[in-house]
C-alpha positions in Angstrom: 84.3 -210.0 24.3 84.5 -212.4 27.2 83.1 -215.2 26.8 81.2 -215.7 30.2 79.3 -212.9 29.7 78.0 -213.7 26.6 76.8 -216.6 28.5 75.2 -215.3 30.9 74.3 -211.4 31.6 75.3 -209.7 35.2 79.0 -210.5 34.7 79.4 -206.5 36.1 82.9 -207.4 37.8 84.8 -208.3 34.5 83.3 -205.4 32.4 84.0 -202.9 34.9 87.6 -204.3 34.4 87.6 -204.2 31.1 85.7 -200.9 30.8 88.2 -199.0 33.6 85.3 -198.2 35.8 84.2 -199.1 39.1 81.2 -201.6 39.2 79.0 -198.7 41.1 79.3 -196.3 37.5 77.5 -199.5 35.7 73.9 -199.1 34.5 73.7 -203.0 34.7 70.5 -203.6 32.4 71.6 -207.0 31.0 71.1 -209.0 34.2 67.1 -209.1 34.7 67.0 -208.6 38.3 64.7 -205.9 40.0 66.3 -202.9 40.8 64.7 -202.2 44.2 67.7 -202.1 47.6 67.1 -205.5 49.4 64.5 -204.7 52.1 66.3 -203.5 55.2 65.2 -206.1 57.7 67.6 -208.6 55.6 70.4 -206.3 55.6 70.0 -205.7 59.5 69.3 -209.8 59.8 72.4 -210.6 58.5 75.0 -207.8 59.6 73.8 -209.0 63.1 74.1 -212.4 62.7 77.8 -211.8 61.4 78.3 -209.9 64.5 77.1 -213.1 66.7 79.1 -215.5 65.3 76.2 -217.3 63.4 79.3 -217.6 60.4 81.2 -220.0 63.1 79.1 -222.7 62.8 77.4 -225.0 60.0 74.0 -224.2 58.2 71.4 -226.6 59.4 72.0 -229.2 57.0 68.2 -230.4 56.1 67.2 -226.6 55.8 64.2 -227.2 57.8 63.1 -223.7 58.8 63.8 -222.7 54.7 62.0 -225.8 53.7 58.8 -225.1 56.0 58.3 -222.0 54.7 58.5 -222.2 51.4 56.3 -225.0 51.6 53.6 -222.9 53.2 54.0 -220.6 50.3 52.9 -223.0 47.9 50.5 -224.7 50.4 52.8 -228.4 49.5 54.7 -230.5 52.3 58.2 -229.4 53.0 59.3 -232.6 51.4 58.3 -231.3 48.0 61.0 -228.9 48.7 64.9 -228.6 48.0 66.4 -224.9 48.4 69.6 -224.9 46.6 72.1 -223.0 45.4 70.5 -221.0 43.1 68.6 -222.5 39.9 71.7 -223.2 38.5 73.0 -226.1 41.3 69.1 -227.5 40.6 69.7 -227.0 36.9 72.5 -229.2 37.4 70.8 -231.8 39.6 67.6 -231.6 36.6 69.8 -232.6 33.9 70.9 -235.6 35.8 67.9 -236.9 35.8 67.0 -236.0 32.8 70.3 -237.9 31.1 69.3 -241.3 32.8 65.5 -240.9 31.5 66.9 -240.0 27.9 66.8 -237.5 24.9 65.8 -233.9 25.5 64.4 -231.0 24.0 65.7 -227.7 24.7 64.2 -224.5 23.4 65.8 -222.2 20.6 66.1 -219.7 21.4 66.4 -220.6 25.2 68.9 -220.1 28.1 72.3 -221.4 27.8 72.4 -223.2 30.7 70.4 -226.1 30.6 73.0 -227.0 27.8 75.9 -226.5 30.1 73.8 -229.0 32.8 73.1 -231.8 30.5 76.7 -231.7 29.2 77.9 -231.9 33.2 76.4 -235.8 32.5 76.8 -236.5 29.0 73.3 -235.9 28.2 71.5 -236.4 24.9 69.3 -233.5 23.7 68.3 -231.6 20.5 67.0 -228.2 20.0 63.4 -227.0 18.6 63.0 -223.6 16.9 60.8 -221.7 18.9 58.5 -219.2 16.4 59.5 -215.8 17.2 56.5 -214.0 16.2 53.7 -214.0 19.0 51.0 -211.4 20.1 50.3 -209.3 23.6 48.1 -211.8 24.9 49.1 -213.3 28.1 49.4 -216.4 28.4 49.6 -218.1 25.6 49.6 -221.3 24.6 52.9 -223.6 24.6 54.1 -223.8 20.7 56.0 -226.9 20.9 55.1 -230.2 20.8 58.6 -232.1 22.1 59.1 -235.8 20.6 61.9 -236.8 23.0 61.3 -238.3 26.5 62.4 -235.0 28.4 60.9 -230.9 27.8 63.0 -228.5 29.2 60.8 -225.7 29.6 60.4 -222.4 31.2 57.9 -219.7 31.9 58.1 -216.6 31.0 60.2 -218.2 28.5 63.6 -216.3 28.5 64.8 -214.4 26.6 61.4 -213.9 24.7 59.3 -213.2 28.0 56.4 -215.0 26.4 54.2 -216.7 29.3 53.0 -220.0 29.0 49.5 -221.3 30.2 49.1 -224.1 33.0 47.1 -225.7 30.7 48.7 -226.0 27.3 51.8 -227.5 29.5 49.9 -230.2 31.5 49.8 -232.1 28.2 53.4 -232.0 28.7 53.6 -233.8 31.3 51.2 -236.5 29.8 52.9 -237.1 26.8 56.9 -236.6 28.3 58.8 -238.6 30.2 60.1 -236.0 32.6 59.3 -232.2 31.8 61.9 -229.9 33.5 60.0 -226.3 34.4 62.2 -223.1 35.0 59.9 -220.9 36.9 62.8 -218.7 37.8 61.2 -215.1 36.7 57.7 -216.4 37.2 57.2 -214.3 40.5 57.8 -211.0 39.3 54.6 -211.6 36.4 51.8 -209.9 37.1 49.2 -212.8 37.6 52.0 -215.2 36.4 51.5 -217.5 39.9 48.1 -218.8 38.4 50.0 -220.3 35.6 52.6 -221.8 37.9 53.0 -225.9 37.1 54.1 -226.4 41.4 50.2 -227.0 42.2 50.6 -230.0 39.6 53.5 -231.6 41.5 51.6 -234.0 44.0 50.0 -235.5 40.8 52.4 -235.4 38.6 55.7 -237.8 39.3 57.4 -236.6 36.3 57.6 -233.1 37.2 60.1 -230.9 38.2 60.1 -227.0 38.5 62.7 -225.2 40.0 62.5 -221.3 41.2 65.3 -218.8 42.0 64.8 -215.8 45.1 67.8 -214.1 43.8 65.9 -212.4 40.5 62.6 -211.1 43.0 64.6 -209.6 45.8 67.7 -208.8 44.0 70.1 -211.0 46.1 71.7 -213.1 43.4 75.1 -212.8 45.1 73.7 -215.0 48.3 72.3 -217.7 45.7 69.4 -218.9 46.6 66.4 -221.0 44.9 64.8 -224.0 45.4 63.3 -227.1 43.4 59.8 -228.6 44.2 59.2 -232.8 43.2 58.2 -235.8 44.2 59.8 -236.2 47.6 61.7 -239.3 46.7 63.3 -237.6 43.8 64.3 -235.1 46.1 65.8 -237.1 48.5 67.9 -238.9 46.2 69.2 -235.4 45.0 70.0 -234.5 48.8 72.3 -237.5 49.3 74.3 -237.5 46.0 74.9 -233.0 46.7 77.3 -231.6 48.7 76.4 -231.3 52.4 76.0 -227.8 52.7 75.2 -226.0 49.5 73.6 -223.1 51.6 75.2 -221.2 53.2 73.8 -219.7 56.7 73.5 -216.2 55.8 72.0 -217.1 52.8 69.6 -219.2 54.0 68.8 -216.7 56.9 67.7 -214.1 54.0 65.2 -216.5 52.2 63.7 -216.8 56.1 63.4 -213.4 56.6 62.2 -212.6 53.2 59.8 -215.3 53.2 58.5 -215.5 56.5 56.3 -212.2 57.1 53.2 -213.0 54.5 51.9 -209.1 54.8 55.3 -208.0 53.7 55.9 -210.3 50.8 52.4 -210.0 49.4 52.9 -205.9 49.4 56.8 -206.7 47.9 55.2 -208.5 45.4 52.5 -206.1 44.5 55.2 -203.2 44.2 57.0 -205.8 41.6 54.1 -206.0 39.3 53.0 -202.3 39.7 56.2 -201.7 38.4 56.6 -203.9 35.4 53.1 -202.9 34.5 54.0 -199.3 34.5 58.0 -199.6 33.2 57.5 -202.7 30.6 54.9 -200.5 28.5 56.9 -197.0 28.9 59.8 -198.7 27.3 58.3 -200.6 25.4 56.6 -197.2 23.8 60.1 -195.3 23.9 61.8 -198.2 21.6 58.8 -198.9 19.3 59.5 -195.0 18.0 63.6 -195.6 17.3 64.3 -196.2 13.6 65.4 -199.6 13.1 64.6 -201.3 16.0 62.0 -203.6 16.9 60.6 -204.5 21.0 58.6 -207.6 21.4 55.8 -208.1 23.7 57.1 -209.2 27.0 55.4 -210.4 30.7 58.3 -210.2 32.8 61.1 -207.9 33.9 62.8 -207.8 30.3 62.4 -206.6 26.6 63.9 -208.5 23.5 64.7 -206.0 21.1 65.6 -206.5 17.2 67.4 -204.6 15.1 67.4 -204.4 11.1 71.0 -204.5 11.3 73.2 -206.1 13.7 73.6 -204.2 17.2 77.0 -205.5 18.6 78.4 -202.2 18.3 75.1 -200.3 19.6 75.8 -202.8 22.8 79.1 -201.7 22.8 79.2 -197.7 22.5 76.6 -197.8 25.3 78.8 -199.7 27.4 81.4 -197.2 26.9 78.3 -195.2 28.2 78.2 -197.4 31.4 75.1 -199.3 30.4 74.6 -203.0 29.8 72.5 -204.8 27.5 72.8 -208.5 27.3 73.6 -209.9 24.3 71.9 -212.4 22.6 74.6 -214.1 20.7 74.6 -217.3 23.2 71.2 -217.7 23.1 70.7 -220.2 20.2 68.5 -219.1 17.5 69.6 -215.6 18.0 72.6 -213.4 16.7 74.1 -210.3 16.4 70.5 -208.5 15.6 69.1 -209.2 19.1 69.8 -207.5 22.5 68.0 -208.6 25.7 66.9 -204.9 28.2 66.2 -205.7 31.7 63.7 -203.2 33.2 64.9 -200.8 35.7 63.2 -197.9 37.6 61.8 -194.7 35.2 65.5 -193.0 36.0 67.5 -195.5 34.7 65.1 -196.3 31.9 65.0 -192.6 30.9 68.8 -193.2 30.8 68.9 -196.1 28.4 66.6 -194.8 26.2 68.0 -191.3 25.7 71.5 -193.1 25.2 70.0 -195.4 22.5 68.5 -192.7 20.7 72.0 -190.4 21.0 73.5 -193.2 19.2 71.2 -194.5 16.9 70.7 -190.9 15.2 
């Protein structure tokens, strides 16, 4: 299997090599983004600002229009705001910080990624078994009790989807050096803003959370997130980064999808209605398969156990066109464990009809 997509799901280019198949035949339910077209007004947006010329000239360099809006999102002062290039160039940036503050924890299971950061600087970190049992009840309180001076944490945790509440990680941030918040799938959870750690940030100096765009709006080819901190922290970040790690169009779509309130809040509701709806119909359709085991999930994904191992259940339905993620590269996790992103009722029929063809 190749290696980068055990690391991280969505890799849809090299397994529609490897499969023979054009990337448009792919099911692709192992990268957890919503499966909604990118509203129109982006698409027009940016085929008309290719047509001017806007790709001759630099982005804005501070961001300033991006930075003011997402601001007034969160009600903080643009200069608790740094849009990046996706959560992973923030991830990156994080790590750095944490490596000159000291040890970290990292979740296992937990995302691959913040390992790959802190080992860009030579960080120092150790992992703490997160319990995999946990109930329906959202949210819930944060398990883990890190000893080291940095917590990496994020919410809904991924792969588990379990969310966390505000208020069992504030003591976090009392007791930890730095804590390091991935609110990257946060959005999409119904009532998931209320337990979002950013309205702690003008209190808190040892706080960073970082969100991505790309998973809500399904644009995670333009790259696109943002971190909010202590404005000093983020200036520091700004002058040691590349330029321009935006680019225009890019930051033209997070405008555009950010700027009309009206619109957003209704995109947004549709999100949740959604997941509501889809989490608990598949959810339902797995619990009755022979062998396999759903968890209770918030988000836009279902963790899924199996009595036996399910590498080759991952693999027929690939030759099926659908993608699960596997869960080998999360740590904690193994060959037992697939990750299924939530798509619309069609695809989901899909999935679960091919499951059950197979398993019986």
């Amino acid at each position: 299997m190749n290696s980068n997509f055990q690391e991280h799901g969505g890799n849809i280019t090299a397994e529609a090599r490897r499969l023979g198949v054009k990337e448009t035949e792919l099911l692709d339910a192992s990268a957890s983004i919503v499966p909604f077209p990118t509203p129109d007004l982006v698409q027009l947006r940016l085929s008309n600002a290719i047509a001017n010329g806007k790709i001759r000239h630099y982005p804005d360099c501070n961001y300033e229009a991006l930075t003011k809006i997402i601001g007034e999102c969160h009600n903080i002062e643009p200069g608790m705001v740094l849009p990046g290039n996706g959560a992973a160039e923030l991830l990156t940036w994080s790590a750095r910080e944490a490596a000159a503050t000291g040890e970290s924890t990292l979740l296992a299971p937990g995302f691959a990624d913040y390992e790959r950061a802190l080992n860009c600087w030579n960080a120092d970190f150790i992992y703490e078994k997160l319990p995999l049992t946990w109930s329906k009840k959202t949210p819930q309180a944060f398990p883990i009790r890190p000893q080291t001076q940095v917590a990496w944490v994020n919410n809904p945790h991924n792969p588990t989807g379990q969310l966390w509440s505000k208020e069992s990680m504030k003591t976090l941030l009392d007791k930890n050096k730095l804590v390091i918040c991935d609110e990257a799938f946060l959005p999409l959870v119904p009532g998931g803003e209320k337990e979002s750690l950013i309205p702690l940030v003008p209190n808190y100096q040892n706080l960073i959370v970082i969100r991505s765009l790309t998973k809500l709006f399904g644009i995670a080819g333009l790259r696109l997130g943002y971190a909010v901190s202590s404005p000093k922290r983020l200036r520091e970040w700004k002058l040691m980064r590349d330029p321009w790690p935006i680019n225009s169009l890019a930051e033209l779509a997070g405008i555009t999808l950010l700027e009309d309130k009206i619109k957003l809040t209704t995109w947004i509701d549709t999100i949740h209605s959604w997941i509501k709806k889809e989490n608990k119909w598949m959810a339902d359709k797995l619990s009755l398969m022979a062998g396999i085991q759903p968890y209770p999930s918030s988000t836009n994904y279902l963790l899924i156990k199996g009595d036996k191992s399910l590498v080759s259940l991952r693999e027929t339905l690939s030759q099926k066109n659908i993608l699960l993620r596997d869960c080998r590269s999360f740590k904690g996790l193994g060959s037992h464990w697939l990750r299924i992103s939530i798509q619309t009722r069609k695809e989901n029929q899909r999935i679960i009809s091919a499951m059950q063809e197979i398993l019986n």
